[in-house]
C-alpha positions as CSV (number, residue, x, y, z in Angstrom):
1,X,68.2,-11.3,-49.9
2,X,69.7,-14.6,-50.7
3,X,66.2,-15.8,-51.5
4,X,66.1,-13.0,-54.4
5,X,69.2,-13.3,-55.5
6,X,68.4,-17.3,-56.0
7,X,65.8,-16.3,-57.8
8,X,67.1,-13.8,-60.3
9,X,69.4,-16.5,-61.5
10,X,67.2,-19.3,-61.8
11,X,65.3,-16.4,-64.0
12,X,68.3,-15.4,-66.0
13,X,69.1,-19.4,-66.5
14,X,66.0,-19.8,-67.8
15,X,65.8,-16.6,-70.0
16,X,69.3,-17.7,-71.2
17,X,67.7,-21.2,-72.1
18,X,64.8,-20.1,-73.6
19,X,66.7,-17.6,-75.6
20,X,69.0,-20.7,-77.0
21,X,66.1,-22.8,-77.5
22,X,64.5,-20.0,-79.9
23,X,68.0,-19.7,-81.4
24,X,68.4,-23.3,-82.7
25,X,64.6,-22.9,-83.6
26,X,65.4,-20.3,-85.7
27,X,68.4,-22.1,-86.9
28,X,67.0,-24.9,-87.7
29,X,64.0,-23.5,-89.9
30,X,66.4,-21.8,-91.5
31,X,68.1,-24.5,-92.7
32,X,65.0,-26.3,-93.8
33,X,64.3,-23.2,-95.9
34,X,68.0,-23.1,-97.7
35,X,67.8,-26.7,-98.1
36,X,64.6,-26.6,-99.6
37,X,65.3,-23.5,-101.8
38,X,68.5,-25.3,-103.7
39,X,66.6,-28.8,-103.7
40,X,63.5,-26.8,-105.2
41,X,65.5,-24.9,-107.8
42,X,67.9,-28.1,-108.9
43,X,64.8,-30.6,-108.7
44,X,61.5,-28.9,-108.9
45,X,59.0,-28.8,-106.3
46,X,57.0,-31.7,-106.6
47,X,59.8,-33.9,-107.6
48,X,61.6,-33.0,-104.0
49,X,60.1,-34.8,-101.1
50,X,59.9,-34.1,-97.7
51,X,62.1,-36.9,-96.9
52,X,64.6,-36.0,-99.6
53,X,64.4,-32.1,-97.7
54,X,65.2,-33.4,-94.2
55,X,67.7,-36.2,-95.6
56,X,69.5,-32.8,-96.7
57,X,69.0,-30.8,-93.8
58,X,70.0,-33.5,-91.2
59,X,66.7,-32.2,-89.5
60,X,64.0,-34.9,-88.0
61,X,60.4,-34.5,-89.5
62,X,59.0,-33.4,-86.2
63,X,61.2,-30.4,-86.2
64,X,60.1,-29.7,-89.6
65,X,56.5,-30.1,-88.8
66,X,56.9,-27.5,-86.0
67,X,57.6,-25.3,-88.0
68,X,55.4,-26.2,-91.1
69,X,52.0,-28.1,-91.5
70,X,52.6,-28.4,-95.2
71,X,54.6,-28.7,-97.5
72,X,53.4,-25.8,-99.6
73,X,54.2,-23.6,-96.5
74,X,58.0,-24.5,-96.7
75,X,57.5,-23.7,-100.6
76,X,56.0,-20.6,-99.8
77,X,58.4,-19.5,-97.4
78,X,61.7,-20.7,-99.7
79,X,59.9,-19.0,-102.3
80,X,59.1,-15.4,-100.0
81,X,63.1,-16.1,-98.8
82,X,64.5,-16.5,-102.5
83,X,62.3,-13.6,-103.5
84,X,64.5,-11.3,-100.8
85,X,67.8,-12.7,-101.4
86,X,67.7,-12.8,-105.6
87,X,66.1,-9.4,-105.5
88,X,69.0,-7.7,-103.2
89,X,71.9,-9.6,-104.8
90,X,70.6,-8.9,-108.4
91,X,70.2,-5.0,-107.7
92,X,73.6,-4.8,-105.7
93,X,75.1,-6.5,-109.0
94,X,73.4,-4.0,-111.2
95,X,74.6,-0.8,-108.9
96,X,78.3,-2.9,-108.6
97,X,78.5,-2.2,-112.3
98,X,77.0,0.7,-113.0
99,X,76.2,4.4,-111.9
100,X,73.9,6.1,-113.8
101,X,69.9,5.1,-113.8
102,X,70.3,4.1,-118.0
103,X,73.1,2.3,-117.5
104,X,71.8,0.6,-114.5
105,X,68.7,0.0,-117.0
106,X,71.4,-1.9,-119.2
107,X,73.4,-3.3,-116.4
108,X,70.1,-5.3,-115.5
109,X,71.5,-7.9,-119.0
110,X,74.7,-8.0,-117.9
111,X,74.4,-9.1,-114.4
112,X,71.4,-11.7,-116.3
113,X,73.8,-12.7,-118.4
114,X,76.5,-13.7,-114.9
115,X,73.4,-15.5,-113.8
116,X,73.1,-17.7,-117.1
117,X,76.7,-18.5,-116.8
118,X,76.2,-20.0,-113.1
119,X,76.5,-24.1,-112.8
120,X,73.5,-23.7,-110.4
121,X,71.7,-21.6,-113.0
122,X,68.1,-23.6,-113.1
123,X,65.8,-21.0,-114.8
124,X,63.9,-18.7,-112.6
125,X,62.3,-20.8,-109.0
126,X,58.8,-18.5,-109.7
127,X,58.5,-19.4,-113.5
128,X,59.0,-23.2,-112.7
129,X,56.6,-22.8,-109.4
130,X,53.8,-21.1,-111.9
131,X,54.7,-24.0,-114.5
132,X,53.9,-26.7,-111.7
133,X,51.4,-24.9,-109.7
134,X,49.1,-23.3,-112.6
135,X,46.1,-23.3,-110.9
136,X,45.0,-19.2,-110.5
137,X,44.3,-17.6,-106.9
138,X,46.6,-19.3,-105.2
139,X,49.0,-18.2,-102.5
140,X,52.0,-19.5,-104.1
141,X,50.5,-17.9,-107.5
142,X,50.5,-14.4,-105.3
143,X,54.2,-15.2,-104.0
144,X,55.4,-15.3,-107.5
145,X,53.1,-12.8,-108.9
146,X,54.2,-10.2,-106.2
147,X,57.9,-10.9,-107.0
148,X,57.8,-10.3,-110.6
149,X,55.5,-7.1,-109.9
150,X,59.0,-6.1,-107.7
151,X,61.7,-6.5,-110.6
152,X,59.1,-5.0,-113.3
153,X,58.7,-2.0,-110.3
154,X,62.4,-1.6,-110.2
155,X,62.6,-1.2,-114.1
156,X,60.3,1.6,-113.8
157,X,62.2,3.2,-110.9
158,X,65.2,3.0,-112.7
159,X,63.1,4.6,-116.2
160,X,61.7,7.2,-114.2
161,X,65.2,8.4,-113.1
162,X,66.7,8.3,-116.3
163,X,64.2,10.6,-117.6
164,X,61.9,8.5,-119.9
165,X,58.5,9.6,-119.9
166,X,56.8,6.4,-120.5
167,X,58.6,4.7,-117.5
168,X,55.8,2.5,-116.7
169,X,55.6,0.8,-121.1
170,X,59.8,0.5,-121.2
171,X,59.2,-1.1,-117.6
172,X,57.1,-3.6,-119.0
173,X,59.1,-4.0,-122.0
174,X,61.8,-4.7,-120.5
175,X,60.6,-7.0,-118.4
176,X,59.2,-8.7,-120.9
177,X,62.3,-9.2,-122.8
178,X,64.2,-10.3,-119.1
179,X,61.6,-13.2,-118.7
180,X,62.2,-14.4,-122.3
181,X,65.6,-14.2,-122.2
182,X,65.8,-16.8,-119.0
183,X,63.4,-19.6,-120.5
184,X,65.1,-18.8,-124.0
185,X,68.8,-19.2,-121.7
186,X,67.1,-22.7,-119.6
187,X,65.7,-24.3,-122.3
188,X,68.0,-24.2,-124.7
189,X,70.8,-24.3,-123.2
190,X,72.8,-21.2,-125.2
191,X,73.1,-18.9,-122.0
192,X,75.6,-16.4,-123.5
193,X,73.1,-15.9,-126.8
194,X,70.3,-15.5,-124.8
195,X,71.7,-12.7,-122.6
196,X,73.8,-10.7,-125.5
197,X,70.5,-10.8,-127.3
198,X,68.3,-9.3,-124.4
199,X,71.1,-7.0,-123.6
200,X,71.1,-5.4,-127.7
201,X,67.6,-5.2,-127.9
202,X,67.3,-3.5,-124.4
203,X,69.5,-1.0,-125.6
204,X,67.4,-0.6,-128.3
205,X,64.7,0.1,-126.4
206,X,65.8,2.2,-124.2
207,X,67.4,4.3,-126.8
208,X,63.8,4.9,-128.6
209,X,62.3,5.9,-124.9
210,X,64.3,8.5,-124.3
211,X,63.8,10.0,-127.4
212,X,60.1,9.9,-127.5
C-alpha cells in the first residue's frame, strides 16, 4: 500500500511539474507574441529584429526558437493574435456606444476615430504587413486578407440587420471608406479630419441604402 501510495505522488509531482513547465511555456510565447505585436506595429516588421524582440521580451533565443522556426511564424502568429484582440475590442467599442444595428453602422467612425487619437496609433498592422510583404499567395497575405474579409463581414451583418437590402455593396462601401480613412489619418497626420470625414460620408451612405 505504501508502495502505491509512493507512487501516486511521485505521479502527481510530476503531473504538477509538467503542468508548470507547459504554463511558463505558454507564458513565455505569449510574451514573445505581445512583444512582437507592439515592436511590429511601432517599427515595422522587417525593421524589428529578432534580437531587438527578445531584448524586449527578456526571453533567450532558444526559447523563442522552441516555439518558432522563423521569424514569419512569430509575424504570423502576432498578426492571427492582433487579428482577435482589435477585432473584439473594436466591436465591444461599437456595441459600448450604440444600440441599434444603424447606429452601430455609424458607431464603427466614432470608435475609428478613438483609435486615430491613440499615442500608439500606427496605421493598421495588416495594411503595413501587405505594404512590406506584397508578394501574392502568401500566408501572411491570407492572414491579413482573412482579417479584412472579418470587419467587411461584420459591416454586412450589421446592414443586414438594419434592414438594407444591398447589405453586401454598403458593406463594401463602407469598408472602403474605413480603410481610406486610416492611411488618410497615418499619413498625414490629421486623425480627427480623417475620422469626421469617414464618419459624414458613412452617414451618407447609409442614409441612401436604406432608402433604395
Amino acid at each position: 500500500m505504501e508502495l502505491l501510495i509512493n507512487k501516486y505522488i511521485n505521479i502527481t509531482i510530476k503531473y504538477r511539474q509538467n503542468s508548470l513547465l507547459l504554463s511558463a511555456m505558454s507564458s513565455k510565447r505569449e510574451q514573445l507574441i505581445e512583444t512582437a505585436i507592439e515592436l511590429f506595429a511601432r517599427n515595422g516588421f522587417h525593421a524589428t529584429g529578432v534580437d531587438t524582440i527578445l531584448a524586449h521580451a527578456g526571453v533567450a533565443k532558444k526559447t523563442l526558437y522552441t516555439h518558432f522556426r522563423t521569424k514569419e511564424e512569430l509575424i504570423l502568429a502576432a498578426l492571427r493574435q492582433h487579428d482577435g484582440q482589435f477585432r473584439n475590442h473594436f466591436m465591444k467599442s461599437v456595441d459600448a456606444i450604440a444600440d441599434t444595428p444603424r447606429e452601430k453602422l455609424l458607431a464603427i467612425f466614432d470608435v475609428t476615430k478613438s483609435w486615430f487619437s491613440q499615442n500608439n496609433f500606427y496605421g493598421c498592422m495588416f495594411i503595413n504587413a501587405i505594404g512590406e510583404y506584397s508578394e501574392k499567395d502568401t500566408a501572411i497575405r491570407e492572414v491579413c486578407k482573412e482579417y479584412k474579409r472579418l470587419m467587411r463581414n461584420y459591416m454586412k451583418d450589421l446592414a443586414e440587420q438594419a434592414g438594407i437590402n444591398n447589405a453586401e455593396e454598403l458593406a463594401n462601401e463602407l469598408s472602403l471608406l474605413l480603410e481610406g480613412s486610416i492611411v488618410t489619418a497615418q499619413v498625414s497626420e490629421q486623425t480627427e479630419q480623417a475620422a469626421d470625414t469617414a464618419k459624414r460620408v458613412a452617414k451618407t451612405l447609409i442614409e441612401d441604402a436604406l432608402k433604395s
